[in-house]
N, C-alpha and C positions, 0 to 999 in steps of 0.2 A: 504494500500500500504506500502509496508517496506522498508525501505533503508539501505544498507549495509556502516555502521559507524564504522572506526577504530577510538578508542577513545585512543586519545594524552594526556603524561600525561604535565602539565603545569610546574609540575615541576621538577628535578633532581631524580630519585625512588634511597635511600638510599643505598649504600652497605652493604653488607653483614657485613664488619666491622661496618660500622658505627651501625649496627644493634646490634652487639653485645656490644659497648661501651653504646648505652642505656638501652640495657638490663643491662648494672653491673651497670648502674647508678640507673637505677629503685629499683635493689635489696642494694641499698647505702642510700637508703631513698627519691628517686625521682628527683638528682638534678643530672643534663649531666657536664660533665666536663666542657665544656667550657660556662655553665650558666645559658644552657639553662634550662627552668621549664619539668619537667618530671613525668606522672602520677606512683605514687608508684604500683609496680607491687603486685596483692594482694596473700594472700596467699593459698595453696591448701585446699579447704573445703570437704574433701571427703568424712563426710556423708553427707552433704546441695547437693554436687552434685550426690551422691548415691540416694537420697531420691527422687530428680528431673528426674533422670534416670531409677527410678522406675514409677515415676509418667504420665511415658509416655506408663504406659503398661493400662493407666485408657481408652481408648475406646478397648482393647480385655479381659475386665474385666473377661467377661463368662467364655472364654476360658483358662484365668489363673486360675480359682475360679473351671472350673472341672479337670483343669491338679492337684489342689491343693489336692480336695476330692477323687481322684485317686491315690495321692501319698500317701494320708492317709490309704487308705484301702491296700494298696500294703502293705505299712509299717505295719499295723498293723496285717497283715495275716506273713511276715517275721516277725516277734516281737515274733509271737506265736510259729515260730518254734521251737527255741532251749526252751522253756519249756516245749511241747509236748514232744522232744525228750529227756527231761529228766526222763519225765515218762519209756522211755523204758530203762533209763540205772539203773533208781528205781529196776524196773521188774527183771533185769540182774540179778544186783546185790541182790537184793532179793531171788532170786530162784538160785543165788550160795551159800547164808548165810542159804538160807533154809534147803540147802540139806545135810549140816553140822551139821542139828540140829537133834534130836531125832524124830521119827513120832510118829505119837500116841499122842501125846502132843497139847493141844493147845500154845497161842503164850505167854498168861500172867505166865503159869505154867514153859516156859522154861525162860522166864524174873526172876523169881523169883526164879528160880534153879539156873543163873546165877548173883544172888544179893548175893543168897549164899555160894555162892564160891568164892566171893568178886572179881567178876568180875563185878565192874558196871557200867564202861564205855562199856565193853562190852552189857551189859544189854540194856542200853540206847541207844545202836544203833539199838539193834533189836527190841527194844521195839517203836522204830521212823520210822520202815520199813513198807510196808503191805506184810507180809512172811506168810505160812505153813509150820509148823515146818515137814522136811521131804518131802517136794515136793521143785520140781527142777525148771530149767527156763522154764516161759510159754512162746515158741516160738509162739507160736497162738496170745498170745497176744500183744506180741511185732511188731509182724508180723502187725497185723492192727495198732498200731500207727505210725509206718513207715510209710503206706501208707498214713495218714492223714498227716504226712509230708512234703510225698512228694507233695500232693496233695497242700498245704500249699502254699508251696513254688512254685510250678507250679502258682498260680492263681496270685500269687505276682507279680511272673517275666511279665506275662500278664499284669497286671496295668499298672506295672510300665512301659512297654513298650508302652501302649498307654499313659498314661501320657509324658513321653519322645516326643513323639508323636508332640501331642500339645503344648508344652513348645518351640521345633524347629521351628513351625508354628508360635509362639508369636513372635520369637525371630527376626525371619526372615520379619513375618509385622513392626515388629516396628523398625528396621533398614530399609525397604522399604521405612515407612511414614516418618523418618528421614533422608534418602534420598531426598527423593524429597521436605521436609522443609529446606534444605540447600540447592538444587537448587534453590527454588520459593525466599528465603533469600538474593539468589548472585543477583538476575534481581532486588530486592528491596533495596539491598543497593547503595547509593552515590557515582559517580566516586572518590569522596575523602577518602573513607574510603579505597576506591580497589587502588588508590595512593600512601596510606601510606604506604601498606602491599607487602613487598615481593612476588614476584610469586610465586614461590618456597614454601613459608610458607604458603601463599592461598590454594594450590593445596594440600600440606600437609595436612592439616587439613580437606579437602573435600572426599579427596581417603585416604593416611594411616588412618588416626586419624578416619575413620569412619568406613575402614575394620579391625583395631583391636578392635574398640567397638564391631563392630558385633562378632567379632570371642570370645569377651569375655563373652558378654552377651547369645550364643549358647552354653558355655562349662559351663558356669558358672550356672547360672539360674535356670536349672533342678536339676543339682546335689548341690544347694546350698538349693532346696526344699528339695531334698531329705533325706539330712543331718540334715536340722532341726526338721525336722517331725521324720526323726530317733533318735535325741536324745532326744527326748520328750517321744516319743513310751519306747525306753529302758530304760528311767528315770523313769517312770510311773510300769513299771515290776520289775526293780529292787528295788524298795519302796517295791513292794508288796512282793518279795520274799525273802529281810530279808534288813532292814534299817540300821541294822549294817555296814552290808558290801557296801552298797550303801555308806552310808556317806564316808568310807575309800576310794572307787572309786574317789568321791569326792571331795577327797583332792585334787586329783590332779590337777582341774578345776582353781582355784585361781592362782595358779604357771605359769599354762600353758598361761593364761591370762594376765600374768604380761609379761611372754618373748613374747607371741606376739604383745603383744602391744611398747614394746623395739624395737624388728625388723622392724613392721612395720611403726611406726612412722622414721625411720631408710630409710628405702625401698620406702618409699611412696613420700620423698624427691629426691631421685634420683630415681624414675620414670618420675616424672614431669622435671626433669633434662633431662632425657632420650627422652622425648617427644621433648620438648624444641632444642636439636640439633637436631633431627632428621626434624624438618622445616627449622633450616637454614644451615644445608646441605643440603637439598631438594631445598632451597633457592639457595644456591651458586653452584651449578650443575645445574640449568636450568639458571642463568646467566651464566655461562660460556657457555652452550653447545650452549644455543642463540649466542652468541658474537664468534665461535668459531670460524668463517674466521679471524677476529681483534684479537681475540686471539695467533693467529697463527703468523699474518701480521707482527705485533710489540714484535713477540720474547718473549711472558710473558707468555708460556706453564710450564714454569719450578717454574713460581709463583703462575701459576694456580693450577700445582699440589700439589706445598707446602701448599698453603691455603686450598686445599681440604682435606689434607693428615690430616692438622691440625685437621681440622672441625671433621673428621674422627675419628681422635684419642679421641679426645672429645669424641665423640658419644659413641665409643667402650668402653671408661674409665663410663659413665654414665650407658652404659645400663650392661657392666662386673658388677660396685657396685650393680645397683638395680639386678640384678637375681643373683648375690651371695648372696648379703644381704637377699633376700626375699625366698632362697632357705635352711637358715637353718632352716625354723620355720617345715619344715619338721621333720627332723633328731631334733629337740630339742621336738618337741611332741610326735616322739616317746620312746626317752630316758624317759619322764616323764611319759607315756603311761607305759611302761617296768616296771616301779616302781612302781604304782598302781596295775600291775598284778601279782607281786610278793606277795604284800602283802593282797589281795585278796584270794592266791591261800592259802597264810603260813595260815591266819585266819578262811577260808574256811574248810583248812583241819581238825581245831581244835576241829572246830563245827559238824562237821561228825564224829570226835573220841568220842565225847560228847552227842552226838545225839542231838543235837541243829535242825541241819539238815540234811537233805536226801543228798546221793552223786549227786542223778538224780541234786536238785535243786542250788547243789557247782556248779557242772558242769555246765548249764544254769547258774547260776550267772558270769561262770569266762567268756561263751562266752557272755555274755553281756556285761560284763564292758570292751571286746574284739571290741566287736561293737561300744562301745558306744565312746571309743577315735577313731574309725574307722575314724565317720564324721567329727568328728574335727581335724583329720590328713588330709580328705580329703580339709574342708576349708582353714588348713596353704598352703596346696601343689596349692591349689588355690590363695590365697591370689595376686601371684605376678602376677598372670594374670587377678586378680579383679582389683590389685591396678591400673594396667596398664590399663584396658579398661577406669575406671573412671577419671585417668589421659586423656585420650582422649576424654573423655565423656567431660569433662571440659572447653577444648580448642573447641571444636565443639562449647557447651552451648556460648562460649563466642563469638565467631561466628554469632550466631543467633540471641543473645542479642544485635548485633552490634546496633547502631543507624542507621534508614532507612531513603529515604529520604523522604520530605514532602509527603502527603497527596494529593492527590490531588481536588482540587477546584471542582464547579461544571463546568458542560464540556458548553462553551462556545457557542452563537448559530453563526456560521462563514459561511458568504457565498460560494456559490459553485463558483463563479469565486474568487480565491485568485487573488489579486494583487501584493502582496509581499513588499509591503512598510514595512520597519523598521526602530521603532522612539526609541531613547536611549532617556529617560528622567532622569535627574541630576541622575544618575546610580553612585552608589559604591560597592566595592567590594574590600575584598584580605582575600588570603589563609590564611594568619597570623592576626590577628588583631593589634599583637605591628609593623606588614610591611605593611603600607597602600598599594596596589596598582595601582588601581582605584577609583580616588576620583570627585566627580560631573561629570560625562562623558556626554555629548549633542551629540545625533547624528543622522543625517537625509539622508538614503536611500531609494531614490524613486522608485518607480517601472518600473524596465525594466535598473538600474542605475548598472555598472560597478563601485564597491566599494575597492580598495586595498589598503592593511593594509602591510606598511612598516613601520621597526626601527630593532633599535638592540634586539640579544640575550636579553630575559627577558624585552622586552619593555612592554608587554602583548597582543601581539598579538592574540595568538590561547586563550589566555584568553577571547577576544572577543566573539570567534566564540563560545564559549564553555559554554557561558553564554546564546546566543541566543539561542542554543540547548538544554540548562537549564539543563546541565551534573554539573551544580554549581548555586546555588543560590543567590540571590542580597543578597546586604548588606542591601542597600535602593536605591531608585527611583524606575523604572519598565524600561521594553523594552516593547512595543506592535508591532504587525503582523499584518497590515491593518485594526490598530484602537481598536487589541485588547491585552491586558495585556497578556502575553504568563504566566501569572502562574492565567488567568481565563481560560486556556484550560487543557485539557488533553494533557501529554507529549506525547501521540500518537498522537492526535490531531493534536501537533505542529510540531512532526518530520517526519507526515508522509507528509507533507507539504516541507520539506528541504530536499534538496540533497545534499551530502558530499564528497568528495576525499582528502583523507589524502597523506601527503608525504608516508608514510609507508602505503603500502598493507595490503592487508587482503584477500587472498586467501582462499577457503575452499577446500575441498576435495568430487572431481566431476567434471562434464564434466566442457566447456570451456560454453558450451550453459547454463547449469545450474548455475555458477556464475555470467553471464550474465543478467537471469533471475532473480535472488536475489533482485534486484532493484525492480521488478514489475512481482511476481511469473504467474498472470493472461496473461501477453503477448503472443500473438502469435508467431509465429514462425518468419514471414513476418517483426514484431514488435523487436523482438532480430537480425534480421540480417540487419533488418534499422537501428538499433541505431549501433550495429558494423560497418557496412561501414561507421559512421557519422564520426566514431573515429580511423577509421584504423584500428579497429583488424583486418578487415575482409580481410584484404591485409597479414598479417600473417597467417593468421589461413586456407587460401586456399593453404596454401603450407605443413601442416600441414599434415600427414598420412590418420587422423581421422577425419580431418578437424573438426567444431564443437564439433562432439563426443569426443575428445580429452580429457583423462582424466585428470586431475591436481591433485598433494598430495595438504596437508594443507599448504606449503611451498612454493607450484606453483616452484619444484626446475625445472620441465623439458621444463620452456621457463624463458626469461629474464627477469630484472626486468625492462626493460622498457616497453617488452611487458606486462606484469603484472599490470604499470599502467594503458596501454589501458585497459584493460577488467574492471578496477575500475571506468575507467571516461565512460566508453560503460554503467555499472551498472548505474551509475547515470544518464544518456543518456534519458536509458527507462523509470528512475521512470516520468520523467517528474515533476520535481518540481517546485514550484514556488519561491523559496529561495536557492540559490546555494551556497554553500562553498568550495572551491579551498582551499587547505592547503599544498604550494607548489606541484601542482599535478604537474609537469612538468619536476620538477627535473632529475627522473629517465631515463629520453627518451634524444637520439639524437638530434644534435640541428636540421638535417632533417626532424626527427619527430614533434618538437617542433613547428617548422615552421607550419603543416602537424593541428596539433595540438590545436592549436593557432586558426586555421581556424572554424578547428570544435567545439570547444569553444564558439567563438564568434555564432557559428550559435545555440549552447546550451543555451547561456547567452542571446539569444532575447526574449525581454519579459518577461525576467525573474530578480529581484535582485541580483546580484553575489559579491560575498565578495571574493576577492582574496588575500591570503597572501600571499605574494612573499619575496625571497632575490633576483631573480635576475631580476633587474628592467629592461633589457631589456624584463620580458613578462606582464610588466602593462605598457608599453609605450599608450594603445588607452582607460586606462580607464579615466571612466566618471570624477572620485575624486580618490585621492590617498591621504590617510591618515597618518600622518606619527605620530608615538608613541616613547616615549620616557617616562620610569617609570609609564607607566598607562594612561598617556594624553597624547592627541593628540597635539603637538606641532605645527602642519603646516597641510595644508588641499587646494588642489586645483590641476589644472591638471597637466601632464608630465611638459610643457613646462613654463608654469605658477612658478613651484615649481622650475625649474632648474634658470630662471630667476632672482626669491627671491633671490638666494644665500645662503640658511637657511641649516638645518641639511641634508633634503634632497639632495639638491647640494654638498653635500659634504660625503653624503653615494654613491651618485652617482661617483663621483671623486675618491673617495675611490676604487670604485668595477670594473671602465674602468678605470684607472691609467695603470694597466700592460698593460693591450690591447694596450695601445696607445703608453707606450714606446716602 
């Protein structure tokens, strides 16, 4: 059975500013301006988190391991082109040098007639050709190695296309399975860890931070196989066809090394910079657009915009540095690129005058050492969109790393009749450990007992209820549920035993009957429109177009929010719990309703335990005990009339809240 719980935070959720003053104190060495202790924010690890973000491609291992020996053979059938195709500019030029020479001749007699003439650079080129002295170009020949070529290069682009393939299929699982580890991660983390955190920075890091991982890891991935395999493949040929010129290519590798590693240590800082605003403006744009009636109410539209505008400028100033910065390592590998191919082409040509080497194999050298800065211009042009996935990769990782909360126990064996007795034994508790604010707590609600929890702001009231629902765990003592330790059950166990209505709603999106439903999905029809008439929806809702059918946003904007809490208190209506929590549910509604309300309550609360927190003590006038709190303890305990008599804190919140009435 499930029960629809809006969960209350206990305490104040930080602003945005104040969010940003512990972030500069985090990066200050961990200490908040005003004293407080602050965990040092750590720094970017980007191969630890590179290596972890690879590590999660180990269950579609196959699938990468044939994108991989796909991209090999792709690469290694492209590798072969331009030496093939220098066979046919050998030929060419061959059967142009040929036809210049004598016929009749073989090739050593016309070498050796051009030694004689003190021609021997000459010599040496034709003595390094395969020529006939006196025959022309063999187009026949050239002819078929064209077509091996092309052929070449056809079979390549095929791999390489199914490789591509599979690489988008990896990319695409493993932001799926990371998907859904960072949902199964949100239901396993602590309502205190979702307290501390910004909404805005939450939602950040689950939708952006996870669609630019995917979007990096999809562009990146294939073409970062492909480039490595390619410069392995052309380091491998250009050894073989002359290690001279290979080592001059070379050079350039060192250089280009050192400037990307300048930029990107450079870039890599304001990425994480750039990530970084972009959650707390995500942050302070769903606070504002929530708040944006109060917003409006009290006239701070024009400080809302400044503070955005601010947050903005940031953002644009971080992420302007990091894709400037990360955009020259383009334009500086190919200036060093450019430089390498000059002097490839100056030495190349020297060695052809020399006969060192064939023009076919200059040529194929110069389009390789052309290829070979190819990939590693394609990795700088990459780079700021690697830096930037793993920058998100990071914030996610840190996410999931959250701390979760306990374990749970083994599952309790609990009778089928609950009775709902709740015994608070010497219980303690508080958020902060240097802010006590439950200290020894005793407390005994019988079954079927009207229980309400009065005191001031921060007395710890909804701390109570929030404990029994174990959204927060003891410090020490226990709470048990009809004799049992509620952390010997399963937290379903326990919750689906308790029913909830927060002051604040929780509408979803769907009919009036299906939020209804929420409470106890199995009900009948008969069943949802008994617990509505219990609560008065069913007195609005026949007035209603759609009547039931009636559909609702996630907002519930197109009925009241008083009607809105009827359908919350109807939810709970149907679960039929045997542990009720009231958390000002009444507030929202009419005092006509209220009255209306009150009725149907009491006839929810029979037989049942109800913990009611109220401020306005006209709606815990008939309970059983009224508690009253004050910093964590219960300072006074007994009934309406009982407590007004005392004269004690109670009689004087009472005095306090009928004073105006009565002047």
């Amino acid at each position: 059975m499930s029960t629809a719980v809006d969960s209350a935070s206990p305490d104040r959720e930080p602003t945005i500013d104040e969010q940003q003053v512990a972030k500069a104190a985090r990066r200050q060495g961990g200490r908040h301006p005003g004293g407080m202790n602050v965990p040092a924010e750590k720094s970017m690890d980007f191969f630890g988190s590179g290596r972890r973000l690879l590590g999660r491609l180990a269950p579609v291992r196959l699938q990468v391991l044939a994108a991989v020996v796909l991209s090999v053979a792709s690469v290694a059938l492209a590798v072969l082109g331009p030496k093939v195709l220098g066979r046919a500019t050998d030929l060419l030029f061959a059967g142009v040098i040929g036809a210049r020479l004598p016929a009749g001749q073989s090739k050593d007699q016309v070498v050796a007639g051009l030694r004689g003439q003190g021609q021997d650079n000459f010599a040496n080129m034709v003595a390094a050709m395969d020529l006939v002295p006196g025959q022309g170009v063999p187009f026949d020949e050239i002819g078929r190695v064209l077509l091996v070529v092309v052929g070449l290069y056809a079979a390549s682009s095929v791999l390489m296309w199914i490789s591509a393939l599979i690489v988008n299929n990896v990319s695409m699982v493993t932001m799926r399975r990371m998907r859904s580890d960072v949902e199964d991660k949100l239901h396993r983390l602590p309502l205190s860890h979702v307290d501390r955190q910004p909404r805005g920075e939450l939602l950040s890091r689950v939708t952006n931070d996870i669609d630019n991982l995917g979007l990096s890891l999809q562009q990146t991935l294939g073409q970062l196989l492909n480039a490595l395999v390619t410069v392995v493949g052309i380091l491998i040929i250009m050894l073989w066809i002359s290690p001279l010129l290979t080592l001059i290519a070379l050079t350039a590798i060192p250089l280009s090394m050192i400037v990307l590693g300048v930029i990107a240590k450079r870039s890599q800082k304001l990425f994480v910079r750039q990530w970084e605003r972009t959650g707390v403006f995500n942050g302070q744009i769903e606070e504002v657009f929530t708040g944006h009636e109060l917003v409006t109410v009290f006239g701070r539209r024009q400080e809302a915009v400044a503070s955005a505008m601010r947050t903005n400028q940031e953002l644009y100033q971080a992420t302007f540095g990091a894709q400037f910065v990360s955009g020259l390592m383009m334009p500086a590998m190919m200036f060093i690129g450019n430089i390498s191919y000059v002097l490839v082409a100056v030495v190349g040509g020297v060695q052809v005058a020399t006969g060192s080497m064939t023009l076919g194999n200059v040529q194929a050298f110069i389009q390789y050492s052309r290829q070979f800065t190819q990939p590693l211009s394609q990795v700088a042009s990459m780079a700021n969109l690697l830096q930037s996935g793993v920058a998100s990769a990071e914030r996610v990782f840190e996410l999931l790393d959250a701390p979760e909360q306990e374990q749970e126990r083994t599952h309790a064996q609990l009778s089928d009749r609950a009775r709902g007795r709740i015994e608070f034994d010497d219980v303690t508790f508080s958020y902060d450990p240097a802010q006590p604010l439950i200290d020894g707590l005793d407390l005994v609600a019988e079954p079927g007992q009207t229980v309400a929890i009065v005191g001031p702001t921060g007395a710890g009231k909804t701390t109570l209820v929030n404990l029994i629902m174990r959204f927060y765990e003891l410090d020490s003592g226990r709470i048990t549920l009809d004799g049992v330790d509620i952390t010997d059950m399963s937290r379903r166990q326990l919750r689906s035993r308790i029913g909830m209505v927060l002051q604040d709603t929780w509408i979803f999106k769907g009919t009036i009957r299906d939020n209804i439903a929420y409470g106890r999905p199995e009900a009948t029809e008969d069943e949802i429109r008994e617990a509505a008439e219990a609560t008065y929806v069913d007195r609005f809702v026949q007035h209603l177009p759609d009547g039931y059918d009636t559909m609702l946003d996630d907002e519930g904007g197109n009925i009241s929010a008083g009607e809105k809490q009827l359908i919350t208190i109807a939810r709970a209506f149907l679960a039929q719990p045997s542990l009720l929590i009231l958390d000002e549910a009444t507030s929202s509604v009419d005092t006509r309703t209220e009255v209306l309300l009150q009725q149907a309550m009491a006839a929810l609360r029979s037989e049942r335990t109800s913990f009611v927190i109220a401020h306005r003590l006209s709606t815990i006038r008939d309970a059983d005990l009224i508690l009253v709190m004050e910093q964590g303890s219960i300072v006074e305990q007994g009934t309406h009339e009982a407590l007004l008599a005392a004269g004690g804190t109670f009689a004087r919140l009472h005095a306090a809240q009928f004073a105006g009435q009565e002047t």
